[in-house]
C-alpha positions in Angstrom: 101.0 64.3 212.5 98.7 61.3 211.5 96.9 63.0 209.3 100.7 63.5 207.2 101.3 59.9 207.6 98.2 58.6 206.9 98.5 60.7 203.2 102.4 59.3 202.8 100.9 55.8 203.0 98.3 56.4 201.0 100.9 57.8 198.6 102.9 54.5 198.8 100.3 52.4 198.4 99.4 54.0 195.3 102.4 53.8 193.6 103.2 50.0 194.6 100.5 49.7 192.5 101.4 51.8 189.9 105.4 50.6 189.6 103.9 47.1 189.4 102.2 48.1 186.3 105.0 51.2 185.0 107.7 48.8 184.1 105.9 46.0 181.9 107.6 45.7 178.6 105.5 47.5 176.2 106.2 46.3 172.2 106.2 49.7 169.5 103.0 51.2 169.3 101.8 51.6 165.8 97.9 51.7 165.4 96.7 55.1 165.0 94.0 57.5 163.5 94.5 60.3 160.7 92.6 63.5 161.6 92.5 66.8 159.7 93.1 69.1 162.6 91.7 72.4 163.2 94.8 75.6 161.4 95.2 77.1 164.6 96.4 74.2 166.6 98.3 73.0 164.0 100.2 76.4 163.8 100.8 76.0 167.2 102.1 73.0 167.3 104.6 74.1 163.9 105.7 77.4 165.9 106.8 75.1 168.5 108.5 72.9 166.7 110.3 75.9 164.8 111.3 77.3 168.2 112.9 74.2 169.7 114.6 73.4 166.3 118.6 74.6 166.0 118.5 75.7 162.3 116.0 77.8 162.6 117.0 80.1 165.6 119.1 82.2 162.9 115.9 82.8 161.5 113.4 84.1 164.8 116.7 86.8 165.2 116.3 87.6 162.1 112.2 88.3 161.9 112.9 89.6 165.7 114.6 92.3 163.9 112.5 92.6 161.0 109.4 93.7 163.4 111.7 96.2 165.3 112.3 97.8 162.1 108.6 97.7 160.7 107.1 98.6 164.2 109.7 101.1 165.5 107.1 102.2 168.0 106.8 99.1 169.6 110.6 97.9 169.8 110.5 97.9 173.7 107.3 96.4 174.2 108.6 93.0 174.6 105.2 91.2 175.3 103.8 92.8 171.9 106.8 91.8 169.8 106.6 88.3 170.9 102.8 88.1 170.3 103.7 89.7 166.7 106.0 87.2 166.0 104.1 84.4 166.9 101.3 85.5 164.7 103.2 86.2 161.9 106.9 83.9 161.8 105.3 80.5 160.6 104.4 83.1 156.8 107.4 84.8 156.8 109.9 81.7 157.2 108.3 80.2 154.3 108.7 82.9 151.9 111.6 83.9 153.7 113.2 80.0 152.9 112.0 79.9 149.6 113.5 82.8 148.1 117.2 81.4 149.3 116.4 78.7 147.4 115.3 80.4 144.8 118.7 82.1 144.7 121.7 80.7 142.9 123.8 79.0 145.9 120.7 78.3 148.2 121.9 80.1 150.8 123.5 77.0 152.5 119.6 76.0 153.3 119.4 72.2 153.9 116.8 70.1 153.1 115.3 69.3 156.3 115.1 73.3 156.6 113.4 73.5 153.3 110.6 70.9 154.7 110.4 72.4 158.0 109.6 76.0 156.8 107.1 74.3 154.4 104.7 73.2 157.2 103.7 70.0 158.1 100.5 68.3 156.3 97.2 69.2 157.9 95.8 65.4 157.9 97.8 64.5 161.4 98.3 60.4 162.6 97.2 60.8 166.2 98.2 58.0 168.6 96.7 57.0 172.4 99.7 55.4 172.9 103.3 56.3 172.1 106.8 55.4 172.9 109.4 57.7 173.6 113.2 56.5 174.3 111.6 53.3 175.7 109.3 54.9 177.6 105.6 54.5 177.4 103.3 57.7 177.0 99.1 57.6 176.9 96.5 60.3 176.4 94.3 60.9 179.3 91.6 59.0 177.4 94.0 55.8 177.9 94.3 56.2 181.0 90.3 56.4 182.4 90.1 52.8 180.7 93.2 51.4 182.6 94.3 50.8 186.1 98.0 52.6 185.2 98.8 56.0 184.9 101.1 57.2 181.5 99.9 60.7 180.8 101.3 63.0 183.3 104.2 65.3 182.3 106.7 67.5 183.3 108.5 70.5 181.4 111.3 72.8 182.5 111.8 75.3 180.1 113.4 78.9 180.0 110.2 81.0 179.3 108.6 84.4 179.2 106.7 85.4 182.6 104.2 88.1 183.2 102.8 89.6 186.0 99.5 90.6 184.5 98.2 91.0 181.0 99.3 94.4 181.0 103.0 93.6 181.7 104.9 95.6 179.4 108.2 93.9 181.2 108.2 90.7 181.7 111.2 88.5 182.5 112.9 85.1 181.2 114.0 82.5 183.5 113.4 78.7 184.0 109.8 77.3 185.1 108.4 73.9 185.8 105.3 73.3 184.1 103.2 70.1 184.7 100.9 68.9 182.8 98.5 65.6 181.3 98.7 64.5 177.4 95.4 64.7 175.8 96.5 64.5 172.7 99.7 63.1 170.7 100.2 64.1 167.2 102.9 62.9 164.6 103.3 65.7 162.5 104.4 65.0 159.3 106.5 67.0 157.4 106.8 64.8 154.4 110.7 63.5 154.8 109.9 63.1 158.1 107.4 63.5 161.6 108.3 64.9 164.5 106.2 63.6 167.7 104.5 66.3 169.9 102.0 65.8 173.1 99.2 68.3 173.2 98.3 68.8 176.7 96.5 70.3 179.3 98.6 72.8 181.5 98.0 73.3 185.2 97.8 76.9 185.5 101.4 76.9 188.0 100.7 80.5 188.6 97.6 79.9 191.2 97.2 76.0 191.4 100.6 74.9 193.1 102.0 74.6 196.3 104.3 73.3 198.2 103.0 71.4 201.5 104.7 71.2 204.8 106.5 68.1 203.8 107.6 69.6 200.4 105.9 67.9 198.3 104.0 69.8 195.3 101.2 69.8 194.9 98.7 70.7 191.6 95.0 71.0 191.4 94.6 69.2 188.3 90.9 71.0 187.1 92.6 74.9 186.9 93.8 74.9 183.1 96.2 77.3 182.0 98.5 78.3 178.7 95.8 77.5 176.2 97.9 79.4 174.0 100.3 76.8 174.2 99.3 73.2 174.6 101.7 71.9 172.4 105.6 70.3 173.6 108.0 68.2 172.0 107.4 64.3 172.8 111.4 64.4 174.0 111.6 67.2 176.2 109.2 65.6 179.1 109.9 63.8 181.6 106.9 61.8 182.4 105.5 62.2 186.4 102.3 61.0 187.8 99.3 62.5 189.7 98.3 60.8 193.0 95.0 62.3 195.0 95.9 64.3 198.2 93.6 62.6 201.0 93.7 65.9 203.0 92.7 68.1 200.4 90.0 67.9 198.4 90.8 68.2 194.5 94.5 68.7 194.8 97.2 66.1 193.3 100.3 65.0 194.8 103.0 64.9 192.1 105.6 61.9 191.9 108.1 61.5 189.7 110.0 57.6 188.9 113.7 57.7 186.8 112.8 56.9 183.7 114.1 53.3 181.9 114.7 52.6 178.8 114.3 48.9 177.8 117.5 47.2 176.4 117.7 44.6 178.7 114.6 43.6 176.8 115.0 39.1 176.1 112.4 38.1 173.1 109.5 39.8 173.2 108.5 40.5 177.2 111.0 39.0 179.1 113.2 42.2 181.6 115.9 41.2 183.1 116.3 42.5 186.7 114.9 45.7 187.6 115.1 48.0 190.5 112.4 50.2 190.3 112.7 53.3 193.0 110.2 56.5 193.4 111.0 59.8 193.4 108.5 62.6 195.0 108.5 66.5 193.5 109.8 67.9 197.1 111.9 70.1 198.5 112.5 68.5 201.7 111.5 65.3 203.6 110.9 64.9 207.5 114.0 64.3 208.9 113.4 60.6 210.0 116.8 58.6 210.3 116.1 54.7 210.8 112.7 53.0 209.9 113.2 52.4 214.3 112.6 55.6 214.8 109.3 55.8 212.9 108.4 52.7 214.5 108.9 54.8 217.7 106.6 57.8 216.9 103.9 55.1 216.0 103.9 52.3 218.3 104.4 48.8 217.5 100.6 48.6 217.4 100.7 48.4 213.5 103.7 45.8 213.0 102.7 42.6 212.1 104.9 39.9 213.6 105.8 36.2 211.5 106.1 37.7 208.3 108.8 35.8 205.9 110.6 36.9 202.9 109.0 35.2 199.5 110.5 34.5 196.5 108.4 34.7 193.0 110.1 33.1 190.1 
C-alpha cells in the first residue's frame, strides 16, 4: 500500500510541474528545415494521408476490387490483399485520376483530388515544434532540451489485428495506440500541406498493462508498427509519459483535456484557466473524502499553519 502511494505522489508531483509549464501561451511556430526524405517514408506517409481522406475511399474499393479480380487466388487472404494494396494503390490512383481527367467531363474529379493523387513534393519542411488547434506538439528531440513534455500521443483508430504473421484472418476493431513524435512533416502537395507526426509506436501487443490501480502503463524502449510511423497531426490527442517508480523502465501514461487558446489578450496574456489531469485508467481506489486518506496515513505527514496565497 505505500509502495502505490508513494508512485501516485510521485505521479502528482510530476505533473504539477508539467501543467505549470503545459498551459503557457505558445505564439505560431514557423521556423523549420527543408529535407529530401527517404521514398519509402514518404509513401508512407502519402498512403496515410490517402486513407484518412473522404474523396478518396471510392477509390481503395475500387483498387480493393481491382486485386480481387487480378489475383483471384488470393481474394480471401485478407492480410495479402491489404499488403498488395498498400504496395501498389499510391501508382494506380495516379494513373487511375489522371485518365478521368483526361476524359471529356473529368469524371466529377476536384482539384484537391487531382493534387492529392499526384503526390506530395519529396523536399518536406520538417518542424520541432508545431501547433495543432491551439495545442502545442514537439519532437522528442525538443523535449531532451526542455523541462516540459509535448511529444507523447495517443491514437484510437479502427484497425487490422493479427495474431501472428501467418494470420490469414485477422479482425477489425478499435485499438489505442500510444506513441512519441519524432518527427513532424508538412507535406506539401502544391495547393496545399497537410501536417503529419512520424512517431515511434509502443509495440501495445507485449509492452502494456494495466496495474492494480488501472492505470496503463507502456515500456517506452519496445518499438512497434515500423510499417506505420506516420498519423495525421489532427487525429491525436496529445498524453504524457511519467516514469513508474516501482518498475523499472515502464511509463505511466496521463492524459490532460486539451485547450485551445482563445481567451488569448495581446500576445501572452490567458485569462483564467483551470487546468485538471486526467490518468489512462480503468478504475481508481475507492477513496471518498481527502479524511479518509488522511486516516489510512496518519497525520504524521500534514503540515499544520499553512495559508492560502494569492499570486497576481
Amino acid at each position: 500500500m505505500l509502495c502505490t502511494l508513494r508512485r501516485m505522489f510521485a505521479i502528482v508531483s510530476l505533473l504539477e510541474c508539467l501543467q505549470a509549464k503545459r498551459w503557457e501561451f505558445q505564439k505560431p511556430l514557423s521556423g523549420c528545415t527543408v529535407s529530401v526524405v527517404d521514398r519509402d517514408l514518404l509513401n508512407q506517409a502519402h498512403l496515410y494521408v490517402l486513407e484518412n481522406t473522404e474523396e478518396v475511399l471510392p477509390y481503395i474499393e475500387q483498387h480493393m476490387i481491382h486485386i480481387k479480380t487480378a489475383y483471384p487466388k488470393f481474394r480471401k487472404r485478407s492480410k495479402w490483399l491489404q499488403d498488395k494494396h498498400n504496395s501498389t494503390f499510391i501508382q494506380w490512383l495516379r494513373f487511375k485520376v489522371q485518365s478521368e481527367l483526361n476524359e471529356e467531363d473529368n469524371h466529377g474529379v476536384s482539384e484537391n483530388l487531382s493534387w492529392l493523387a499526384a503526390g506530395p513534393n519529396m523536399a518536406v519542411p520538417l518542424y520541432r515544434s508545431y501547433l495543432i488547434k491551439g495545442i502545442k506538439f514537439n519532437i522528442k528531440a525538443q523535449d531532451d532540451v526542455r523541462t516540459t513534455q509535448n511529444s507523447g500521443v495517443y491514437l484510437l483508430a479502427h484497425t487490422m489485428q493479427v495474431a501472428s504473421a501467418k494470420d490469414k484472418n485477422p479482425i477489425l476493431s478499435n485499438m489505442g495506440f500510444y506513441g512519441v513524435i519524432q518527427e513532424i512533416w508538412d507535406l506539401d502537395y502544391q495547393k496545399f500541406t497537410i501536417p503529419v507526426f512520424r512517431c515511434d509506436w509502443i509495440d501495445t501487443t507485449s509492452d502494456l498493462v494495466v496495474d492494480e490501480l488501472g492505470f496503463t502503463l507502456v515500456d517506452l524502449s519496445k518499438i512497434g508498427h515500423r510499417n506505420d510511423q506516420f498519423v495525421l497531426a489532427s487525429q491525436v490527442k496529445q498524453v504524457f509519459f511519467v516514469d513508474d517508480p516501482m518498475h523499472r523502465g515502464w511509463s505511466v501514461v496521463l492524459s490532460m483535456p486539451n485547450r485551445e487558446y482563445n481567451d488569448v489578450i495581446g500576445d501572452d496574456v490567458l485569462g483564467d484557466v483551470r487546468i485538471e489531469c486526467e490518468p489512462f485508467t480503468r478504475g481508481m481506489p475507492n477513496v471518498d473524502t481527502f479524511d479518509e486518506l488522511v486516516g489510512e496515513l496518519g497525520s504524521q505527514n500534514i503540515r499544520d499553519g499553512c495559508e492560502d496565497i494569492w499570486i497576481e
